[in-house]
PQR file with spaces between the fields and no chain letter, atoms N, CA, C, O and H, PARSE charges and radii, in Angstrom:
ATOM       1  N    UNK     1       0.829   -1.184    0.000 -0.4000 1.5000
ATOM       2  CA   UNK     1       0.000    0.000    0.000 -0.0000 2.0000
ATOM       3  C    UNK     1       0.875    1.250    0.000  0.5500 1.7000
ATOM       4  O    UNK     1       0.388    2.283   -0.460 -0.5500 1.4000
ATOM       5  N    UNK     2       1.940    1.250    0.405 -0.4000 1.5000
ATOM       6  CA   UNK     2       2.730    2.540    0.684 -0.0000 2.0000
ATOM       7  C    UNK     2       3.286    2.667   -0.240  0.5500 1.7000
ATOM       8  O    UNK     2       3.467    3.799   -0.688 -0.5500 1.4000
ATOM       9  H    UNK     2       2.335    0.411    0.778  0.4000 1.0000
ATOM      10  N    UNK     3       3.845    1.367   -0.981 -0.4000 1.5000
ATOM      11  CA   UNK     3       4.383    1.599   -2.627 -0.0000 2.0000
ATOM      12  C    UNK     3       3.727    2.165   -3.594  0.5500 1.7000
ATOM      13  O    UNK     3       4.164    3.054   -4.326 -0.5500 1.4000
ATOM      14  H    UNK     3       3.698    0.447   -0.618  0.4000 1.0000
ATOM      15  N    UNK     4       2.595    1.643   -3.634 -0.4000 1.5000
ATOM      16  CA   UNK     4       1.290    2.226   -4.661 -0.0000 2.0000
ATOM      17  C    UNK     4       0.788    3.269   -4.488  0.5500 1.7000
ATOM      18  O    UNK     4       0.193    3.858   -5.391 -0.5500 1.4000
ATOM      19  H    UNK     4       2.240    0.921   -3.040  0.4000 1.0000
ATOM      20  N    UNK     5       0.916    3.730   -3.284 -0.4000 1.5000
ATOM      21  CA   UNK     5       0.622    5.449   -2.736 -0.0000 2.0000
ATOM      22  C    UNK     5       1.694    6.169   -3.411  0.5500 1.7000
ATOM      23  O    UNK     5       1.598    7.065   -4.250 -0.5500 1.4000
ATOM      24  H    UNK     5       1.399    3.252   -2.551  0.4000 1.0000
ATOM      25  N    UNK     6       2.803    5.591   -2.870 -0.4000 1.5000
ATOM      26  CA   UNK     6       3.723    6.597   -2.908 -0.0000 2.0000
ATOM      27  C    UNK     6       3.868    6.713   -4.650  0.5500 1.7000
ATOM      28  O    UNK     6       3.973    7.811   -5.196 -0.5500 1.4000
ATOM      29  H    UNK     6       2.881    4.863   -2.188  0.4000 1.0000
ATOM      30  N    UNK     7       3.858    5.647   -5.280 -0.4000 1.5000
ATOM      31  CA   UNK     7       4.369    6.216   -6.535 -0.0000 2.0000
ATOM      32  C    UNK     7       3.406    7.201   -7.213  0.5500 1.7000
ATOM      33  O    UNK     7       3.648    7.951   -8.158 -0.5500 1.4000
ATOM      34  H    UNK     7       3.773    4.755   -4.836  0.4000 1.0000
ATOM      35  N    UNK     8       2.144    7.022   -6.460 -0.4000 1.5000
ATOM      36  CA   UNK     8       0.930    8.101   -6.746 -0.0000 2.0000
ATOM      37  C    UNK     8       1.074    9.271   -6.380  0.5500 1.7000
ATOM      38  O    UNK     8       1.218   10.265   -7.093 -0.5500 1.4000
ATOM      39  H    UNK     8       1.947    6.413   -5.692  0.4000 1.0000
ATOM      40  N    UNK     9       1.029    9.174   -4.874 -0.4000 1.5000
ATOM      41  CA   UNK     9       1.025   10.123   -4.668 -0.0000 2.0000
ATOM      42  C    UNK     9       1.651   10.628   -2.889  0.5500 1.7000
ATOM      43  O    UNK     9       1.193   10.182   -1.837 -0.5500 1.4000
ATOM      44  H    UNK     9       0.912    8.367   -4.295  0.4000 1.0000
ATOM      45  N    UNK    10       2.710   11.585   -3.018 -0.4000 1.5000
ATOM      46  CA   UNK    10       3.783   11.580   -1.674 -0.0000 2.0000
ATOM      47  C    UNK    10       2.592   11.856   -0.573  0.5500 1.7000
ATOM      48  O    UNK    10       2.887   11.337    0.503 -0.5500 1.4000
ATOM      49  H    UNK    10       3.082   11.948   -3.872  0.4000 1.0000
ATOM      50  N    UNK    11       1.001   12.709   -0.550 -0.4000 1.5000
ATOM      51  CA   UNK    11       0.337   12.758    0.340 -0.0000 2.0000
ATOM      52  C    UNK    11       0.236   11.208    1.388  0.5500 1.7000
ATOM      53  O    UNK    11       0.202   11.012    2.603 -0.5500 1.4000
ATOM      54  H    UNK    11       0.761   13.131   -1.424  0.4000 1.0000
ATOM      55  N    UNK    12       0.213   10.348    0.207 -0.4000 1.5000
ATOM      56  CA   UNK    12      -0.571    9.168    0.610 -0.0000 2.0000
ATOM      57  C    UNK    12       0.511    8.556    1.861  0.5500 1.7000
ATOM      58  O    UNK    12       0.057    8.195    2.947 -0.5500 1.4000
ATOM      59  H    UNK    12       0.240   10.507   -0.780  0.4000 1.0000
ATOM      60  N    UNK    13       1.874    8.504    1.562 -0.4000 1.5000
ATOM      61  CA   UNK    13       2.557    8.200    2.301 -0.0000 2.0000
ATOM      62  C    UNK    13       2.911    8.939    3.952  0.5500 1.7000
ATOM      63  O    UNK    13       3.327    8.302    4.920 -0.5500 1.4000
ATOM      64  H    UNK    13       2.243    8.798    0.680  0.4000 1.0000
ATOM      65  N    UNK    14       2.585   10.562    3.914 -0.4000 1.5000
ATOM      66  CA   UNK    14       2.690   10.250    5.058 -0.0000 2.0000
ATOM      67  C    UNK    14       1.394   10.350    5.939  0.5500 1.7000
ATOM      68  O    UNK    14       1.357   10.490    7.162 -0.5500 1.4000
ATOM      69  H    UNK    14       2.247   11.079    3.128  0.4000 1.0000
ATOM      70  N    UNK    15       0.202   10.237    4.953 -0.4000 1.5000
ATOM      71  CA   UNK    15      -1.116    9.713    5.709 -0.0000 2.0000
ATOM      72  C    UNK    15      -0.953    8.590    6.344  0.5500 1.7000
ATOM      73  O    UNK    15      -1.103    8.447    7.558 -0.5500 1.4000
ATOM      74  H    UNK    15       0.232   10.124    3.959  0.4000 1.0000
ATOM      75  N    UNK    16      -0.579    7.578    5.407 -0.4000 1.5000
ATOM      76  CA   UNK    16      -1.089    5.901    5.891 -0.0000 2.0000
ATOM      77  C    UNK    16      -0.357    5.657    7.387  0.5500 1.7000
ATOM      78  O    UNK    16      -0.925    4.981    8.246 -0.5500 1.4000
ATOM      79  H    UNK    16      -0.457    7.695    4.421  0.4000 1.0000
ATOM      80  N    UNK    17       1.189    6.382    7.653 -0.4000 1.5000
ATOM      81  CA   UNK    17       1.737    5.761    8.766 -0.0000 2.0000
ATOM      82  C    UNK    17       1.037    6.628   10.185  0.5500 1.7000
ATOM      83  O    UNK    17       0.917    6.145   11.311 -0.5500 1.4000
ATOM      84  H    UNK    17       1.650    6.931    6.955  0.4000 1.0000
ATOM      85  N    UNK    18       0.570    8.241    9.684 -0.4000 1.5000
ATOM      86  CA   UNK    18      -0.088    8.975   10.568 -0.0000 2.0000
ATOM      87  C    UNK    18      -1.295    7.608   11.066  0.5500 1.7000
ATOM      88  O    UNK    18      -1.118    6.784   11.964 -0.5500 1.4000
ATOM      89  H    UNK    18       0.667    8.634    8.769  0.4000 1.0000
ATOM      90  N    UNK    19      -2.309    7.716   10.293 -0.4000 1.5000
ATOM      91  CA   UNK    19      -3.837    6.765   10.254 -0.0000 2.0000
ATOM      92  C    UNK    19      -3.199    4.996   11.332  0.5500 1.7000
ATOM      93  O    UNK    19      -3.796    4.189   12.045 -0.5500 1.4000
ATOM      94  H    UNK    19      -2.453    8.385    9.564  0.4000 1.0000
ATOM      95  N    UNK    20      -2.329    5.083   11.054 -0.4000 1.5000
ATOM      96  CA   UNK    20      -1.465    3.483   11.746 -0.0000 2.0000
ATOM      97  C    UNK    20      -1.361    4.178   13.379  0.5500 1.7000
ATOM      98  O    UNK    20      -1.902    3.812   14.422 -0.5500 1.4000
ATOM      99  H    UNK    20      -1.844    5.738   10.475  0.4000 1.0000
ATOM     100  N    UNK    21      -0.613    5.098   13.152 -0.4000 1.5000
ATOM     101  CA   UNK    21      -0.287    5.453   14.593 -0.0000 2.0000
ATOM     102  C    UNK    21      -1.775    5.622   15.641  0.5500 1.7000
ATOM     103  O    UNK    21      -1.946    5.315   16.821 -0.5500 1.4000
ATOM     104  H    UNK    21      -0.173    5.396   12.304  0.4000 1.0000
ATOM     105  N    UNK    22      -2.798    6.306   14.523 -0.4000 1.5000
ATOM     106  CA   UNK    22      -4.235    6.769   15.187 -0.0000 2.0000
ATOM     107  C    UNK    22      -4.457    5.385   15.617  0.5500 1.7000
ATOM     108  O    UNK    22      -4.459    5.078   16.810 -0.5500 1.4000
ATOM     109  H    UNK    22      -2.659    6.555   13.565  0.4000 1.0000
ATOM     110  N    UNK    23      -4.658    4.486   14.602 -0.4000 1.5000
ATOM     111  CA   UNK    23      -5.260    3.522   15.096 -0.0000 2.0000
ATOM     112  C    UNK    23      -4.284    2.405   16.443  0.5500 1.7000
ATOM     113  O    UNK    23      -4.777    1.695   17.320 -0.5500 1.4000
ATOM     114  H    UNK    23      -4.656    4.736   13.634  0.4000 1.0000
ATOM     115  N    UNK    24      -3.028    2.615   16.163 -0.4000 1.5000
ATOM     116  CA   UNK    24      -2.529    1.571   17.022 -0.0000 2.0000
ATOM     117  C    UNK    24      -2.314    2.445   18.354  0.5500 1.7000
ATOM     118  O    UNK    24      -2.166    1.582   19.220 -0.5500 1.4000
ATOM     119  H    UNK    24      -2.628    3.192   15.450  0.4000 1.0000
ATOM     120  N    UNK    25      -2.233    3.499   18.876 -0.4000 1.5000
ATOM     121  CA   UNK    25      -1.949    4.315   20.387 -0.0000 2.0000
ATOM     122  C    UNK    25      -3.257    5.359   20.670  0.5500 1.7000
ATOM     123  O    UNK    25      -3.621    5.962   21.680 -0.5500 1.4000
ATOM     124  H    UNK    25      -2.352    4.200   18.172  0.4000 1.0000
ATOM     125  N    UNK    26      -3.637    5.302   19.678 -0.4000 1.5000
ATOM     126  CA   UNK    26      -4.814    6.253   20.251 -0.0000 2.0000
ATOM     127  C    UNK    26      -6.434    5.472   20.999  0.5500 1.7000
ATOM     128  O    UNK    26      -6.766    4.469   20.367 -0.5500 1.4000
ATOM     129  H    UNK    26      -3.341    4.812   18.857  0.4000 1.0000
ATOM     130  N    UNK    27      -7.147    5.734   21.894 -0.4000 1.5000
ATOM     131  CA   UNK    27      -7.921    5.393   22.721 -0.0000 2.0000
ATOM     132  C    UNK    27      -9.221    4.688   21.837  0.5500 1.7000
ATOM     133  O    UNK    27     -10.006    5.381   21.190 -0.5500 1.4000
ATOM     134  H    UNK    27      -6.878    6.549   22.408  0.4000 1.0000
ATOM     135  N    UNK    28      -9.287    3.560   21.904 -0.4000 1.5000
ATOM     136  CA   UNK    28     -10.391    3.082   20.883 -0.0000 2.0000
ATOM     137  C    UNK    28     -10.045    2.805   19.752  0.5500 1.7000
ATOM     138  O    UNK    28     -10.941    3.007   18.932 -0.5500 1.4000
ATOM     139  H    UNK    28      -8.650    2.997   22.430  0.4000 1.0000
ATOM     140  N    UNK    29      -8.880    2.324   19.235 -0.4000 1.5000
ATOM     141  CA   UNK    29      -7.835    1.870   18.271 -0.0000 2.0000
ATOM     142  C    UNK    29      -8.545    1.052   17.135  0.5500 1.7000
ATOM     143  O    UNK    29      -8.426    1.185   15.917 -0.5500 1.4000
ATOM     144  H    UNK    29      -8.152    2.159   19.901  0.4000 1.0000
ATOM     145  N    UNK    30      -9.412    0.059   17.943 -0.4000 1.5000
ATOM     146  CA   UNK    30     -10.504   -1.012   17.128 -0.0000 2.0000
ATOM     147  C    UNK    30     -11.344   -0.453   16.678  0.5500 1.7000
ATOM     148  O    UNK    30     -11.626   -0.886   15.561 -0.5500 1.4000
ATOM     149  H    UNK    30      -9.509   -0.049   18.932  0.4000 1.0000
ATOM     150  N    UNK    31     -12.201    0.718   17.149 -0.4000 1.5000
ATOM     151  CA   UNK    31     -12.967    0.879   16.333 -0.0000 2.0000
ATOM     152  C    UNK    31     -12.761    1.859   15.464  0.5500 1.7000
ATOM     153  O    UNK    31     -13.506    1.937   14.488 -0.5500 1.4000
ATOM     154  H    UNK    31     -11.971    1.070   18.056  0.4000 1.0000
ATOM     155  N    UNK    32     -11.884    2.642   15.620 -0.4000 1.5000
ATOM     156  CA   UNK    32     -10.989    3.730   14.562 -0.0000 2.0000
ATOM     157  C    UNK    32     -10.657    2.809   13.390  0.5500 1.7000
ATOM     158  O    UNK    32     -10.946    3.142   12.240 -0.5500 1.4000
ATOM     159  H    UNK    32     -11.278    2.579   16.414  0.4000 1.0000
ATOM     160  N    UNK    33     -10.049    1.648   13.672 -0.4000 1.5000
ATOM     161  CA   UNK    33     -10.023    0.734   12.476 -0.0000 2.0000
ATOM     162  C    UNK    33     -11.096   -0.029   11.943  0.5500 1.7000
ATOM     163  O    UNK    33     -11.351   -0.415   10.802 -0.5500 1.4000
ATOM     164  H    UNK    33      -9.814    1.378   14.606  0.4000 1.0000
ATOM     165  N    UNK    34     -11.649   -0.149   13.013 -0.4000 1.5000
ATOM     166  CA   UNK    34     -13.272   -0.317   12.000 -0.0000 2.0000
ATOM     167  C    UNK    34     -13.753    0.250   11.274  0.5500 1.7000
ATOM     168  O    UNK    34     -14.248   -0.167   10.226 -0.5500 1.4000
ATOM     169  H    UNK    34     -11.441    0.165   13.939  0.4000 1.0000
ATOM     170  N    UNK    35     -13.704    1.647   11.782 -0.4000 1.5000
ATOM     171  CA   UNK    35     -14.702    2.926   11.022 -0.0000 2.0000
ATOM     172  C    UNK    35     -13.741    3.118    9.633  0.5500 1.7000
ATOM     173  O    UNK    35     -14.332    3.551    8.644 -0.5500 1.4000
ATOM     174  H    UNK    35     -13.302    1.985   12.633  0.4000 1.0000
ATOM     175  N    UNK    36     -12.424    2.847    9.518 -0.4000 1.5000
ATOM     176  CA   UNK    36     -11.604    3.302    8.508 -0.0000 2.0000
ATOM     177  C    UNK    36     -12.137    2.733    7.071  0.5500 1.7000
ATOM     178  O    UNK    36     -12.408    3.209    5.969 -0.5500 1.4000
ATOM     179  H    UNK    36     -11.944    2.495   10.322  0.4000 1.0000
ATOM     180  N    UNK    37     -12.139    0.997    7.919 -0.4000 1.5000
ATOM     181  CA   UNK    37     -11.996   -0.410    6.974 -0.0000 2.0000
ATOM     182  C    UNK    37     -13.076    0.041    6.228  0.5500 1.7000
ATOM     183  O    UNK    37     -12.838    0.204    5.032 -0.5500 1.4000
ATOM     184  H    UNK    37     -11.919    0.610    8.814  0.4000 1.0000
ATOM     185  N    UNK    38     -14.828    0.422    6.831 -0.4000 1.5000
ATOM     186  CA   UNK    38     -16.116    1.030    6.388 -0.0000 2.0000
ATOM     187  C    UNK    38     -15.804    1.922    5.207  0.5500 1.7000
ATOM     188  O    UNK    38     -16.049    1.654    4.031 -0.5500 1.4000
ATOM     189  H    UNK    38     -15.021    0.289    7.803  0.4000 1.0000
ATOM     190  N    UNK    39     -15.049    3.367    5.823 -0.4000 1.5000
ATOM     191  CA   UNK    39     -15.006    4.026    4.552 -0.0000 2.0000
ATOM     192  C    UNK    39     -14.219    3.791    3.779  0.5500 1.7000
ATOM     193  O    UNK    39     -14.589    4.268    2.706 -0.5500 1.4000
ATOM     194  H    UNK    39     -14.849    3.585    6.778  0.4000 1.0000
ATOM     195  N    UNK    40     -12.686    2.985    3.635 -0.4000 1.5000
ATOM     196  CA   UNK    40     -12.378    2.275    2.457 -0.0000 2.0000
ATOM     197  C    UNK    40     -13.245    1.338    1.518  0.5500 1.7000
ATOM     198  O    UNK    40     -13.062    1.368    0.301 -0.5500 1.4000
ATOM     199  H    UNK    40     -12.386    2.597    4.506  0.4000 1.0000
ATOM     200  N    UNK    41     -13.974    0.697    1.962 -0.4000 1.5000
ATOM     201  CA   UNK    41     -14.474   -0.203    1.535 -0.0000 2.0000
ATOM     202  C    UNK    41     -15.590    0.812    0.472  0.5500 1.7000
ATOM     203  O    UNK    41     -15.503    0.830   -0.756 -0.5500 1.4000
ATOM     204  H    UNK    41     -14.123    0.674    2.950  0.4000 1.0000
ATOM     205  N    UNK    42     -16.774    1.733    1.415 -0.4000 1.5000
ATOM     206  CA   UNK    42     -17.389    2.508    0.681 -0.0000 2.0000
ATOM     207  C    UNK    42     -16.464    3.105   -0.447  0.5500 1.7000
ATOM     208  O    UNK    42     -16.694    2.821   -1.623 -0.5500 1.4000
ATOM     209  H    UNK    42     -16.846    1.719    2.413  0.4000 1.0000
ATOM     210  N    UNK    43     -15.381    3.961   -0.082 -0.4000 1.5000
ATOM     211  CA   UNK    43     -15.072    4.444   -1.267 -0.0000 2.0000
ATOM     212  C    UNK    43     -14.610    3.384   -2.112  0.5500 1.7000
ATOM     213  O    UNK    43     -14.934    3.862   -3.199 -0.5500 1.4000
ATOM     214  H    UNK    43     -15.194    4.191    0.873  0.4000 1.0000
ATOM     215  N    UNK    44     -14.065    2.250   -2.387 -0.4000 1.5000
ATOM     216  CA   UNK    44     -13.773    1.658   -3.244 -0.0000 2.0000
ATOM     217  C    UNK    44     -14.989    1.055   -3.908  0.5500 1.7000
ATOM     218  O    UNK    44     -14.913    0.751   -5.098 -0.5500 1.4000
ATOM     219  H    UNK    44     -13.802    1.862   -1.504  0.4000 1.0000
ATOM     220  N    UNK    45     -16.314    0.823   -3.100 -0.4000 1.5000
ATOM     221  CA   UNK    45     -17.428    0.522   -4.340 -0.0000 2.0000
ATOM     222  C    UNK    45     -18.116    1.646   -4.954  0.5500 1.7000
ATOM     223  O    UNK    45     -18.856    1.203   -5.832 -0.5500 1.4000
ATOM     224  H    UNK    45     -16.375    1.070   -2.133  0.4000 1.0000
ATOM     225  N    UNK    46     -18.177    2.718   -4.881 -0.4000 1.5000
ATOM     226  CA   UNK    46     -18.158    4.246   -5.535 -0.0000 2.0000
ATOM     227  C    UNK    46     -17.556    4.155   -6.584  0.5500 1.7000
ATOM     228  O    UNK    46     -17.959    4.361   -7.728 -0.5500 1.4000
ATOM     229  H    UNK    46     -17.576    3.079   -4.168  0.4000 1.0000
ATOM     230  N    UNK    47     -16.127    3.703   -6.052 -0.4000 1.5000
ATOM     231  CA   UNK    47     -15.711    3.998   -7.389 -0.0000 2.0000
ATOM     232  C    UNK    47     -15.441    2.853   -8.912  0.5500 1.7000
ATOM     233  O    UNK    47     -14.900    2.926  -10.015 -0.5500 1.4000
ATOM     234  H    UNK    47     -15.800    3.536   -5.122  0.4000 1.0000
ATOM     235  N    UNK    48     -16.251    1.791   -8.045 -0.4000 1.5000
ATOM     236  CA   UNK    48     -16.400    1.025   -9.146 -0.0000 2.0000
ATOM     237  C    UNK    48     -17.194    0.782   -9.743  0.5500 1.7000
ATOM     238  O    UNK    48     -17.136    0.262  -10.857 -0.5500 1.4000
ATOM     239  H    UNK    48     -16.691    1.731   -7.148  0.4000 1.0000
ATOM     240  N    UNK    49     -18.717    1.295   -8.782 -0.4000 1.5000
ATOM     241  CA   UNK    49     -19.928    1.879   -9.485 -0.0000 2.0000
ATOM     242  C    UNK    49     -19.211    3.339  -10.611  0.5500 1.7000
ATOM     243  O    UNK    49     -19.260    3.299  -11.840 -0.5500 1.4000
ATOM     244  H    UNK    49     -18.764    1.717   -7.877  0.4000 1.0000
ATOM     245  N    UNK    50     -18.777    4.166  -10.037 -0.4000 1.5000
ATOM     246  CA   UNK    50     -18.468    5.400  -11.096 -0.0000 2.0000
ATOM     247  C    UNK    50     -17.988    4.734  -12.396  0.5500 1.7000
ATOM     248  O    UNK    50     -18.444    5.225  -13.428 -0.5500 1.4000
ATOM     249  H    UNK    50     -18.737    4.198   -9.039  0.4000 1.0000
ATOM     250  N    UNK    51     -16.977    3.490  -12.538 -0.4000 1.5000
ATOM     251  CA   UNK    51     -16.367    3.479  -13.631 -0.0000 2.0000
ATOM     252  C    UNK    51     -17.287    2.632  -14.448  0.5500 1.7000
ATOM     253  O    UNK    51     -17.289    2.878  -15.655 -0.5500 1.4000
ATOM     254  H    UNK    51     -16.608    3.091  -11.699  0.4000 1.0000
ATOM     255  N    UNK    52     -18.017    1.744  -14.043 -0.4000 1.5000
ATOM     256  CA   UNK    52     -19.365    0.989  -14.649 -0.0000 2.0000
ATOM     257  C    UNK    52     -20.618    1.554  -15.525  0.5500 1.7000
ATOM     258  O    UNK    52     -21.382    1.071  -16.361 -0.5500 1.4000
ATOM     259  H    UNK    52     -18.015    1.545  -13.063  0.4000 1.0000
ATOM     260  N    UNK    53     -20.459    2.676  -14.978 -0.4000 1.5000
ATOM     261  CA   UNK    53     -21.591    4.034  -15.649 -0.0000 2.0000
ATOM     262  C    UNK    53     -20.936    4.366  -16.117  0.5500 1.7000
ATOM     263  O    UNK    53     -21.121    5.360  -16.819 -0.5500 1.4000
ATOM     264  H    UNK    53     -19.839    3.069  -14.299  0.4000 1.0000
């Protein structure tokens, strides 16, 4: 994931390790990664509805 970001795009890289840290030390870690997994997931069927239309 950090490869494929990064060759995209340098934002992505130092999101993903920020979003790691949220989820692994910050208070409620599980469900921060729950809620993440949700909106990855949403945005990735968006956008595969978008490219289908």
């Amino acid at each position: 994931m950090l490869f494929v970001g990064g060759v995209m795009n340098l934002a992505w890289i130092a999101a993903l390790p920020i979003v790691v840290a949220v989820e692994k030390l910050g208070p409620g870690g599980h469900c921060t990664a729950s809620f993440l997994g949700l909106v990855l997931l949403g945005a990735g069927v968006s956008k595969l509805i978008a490219l289908s239309t």
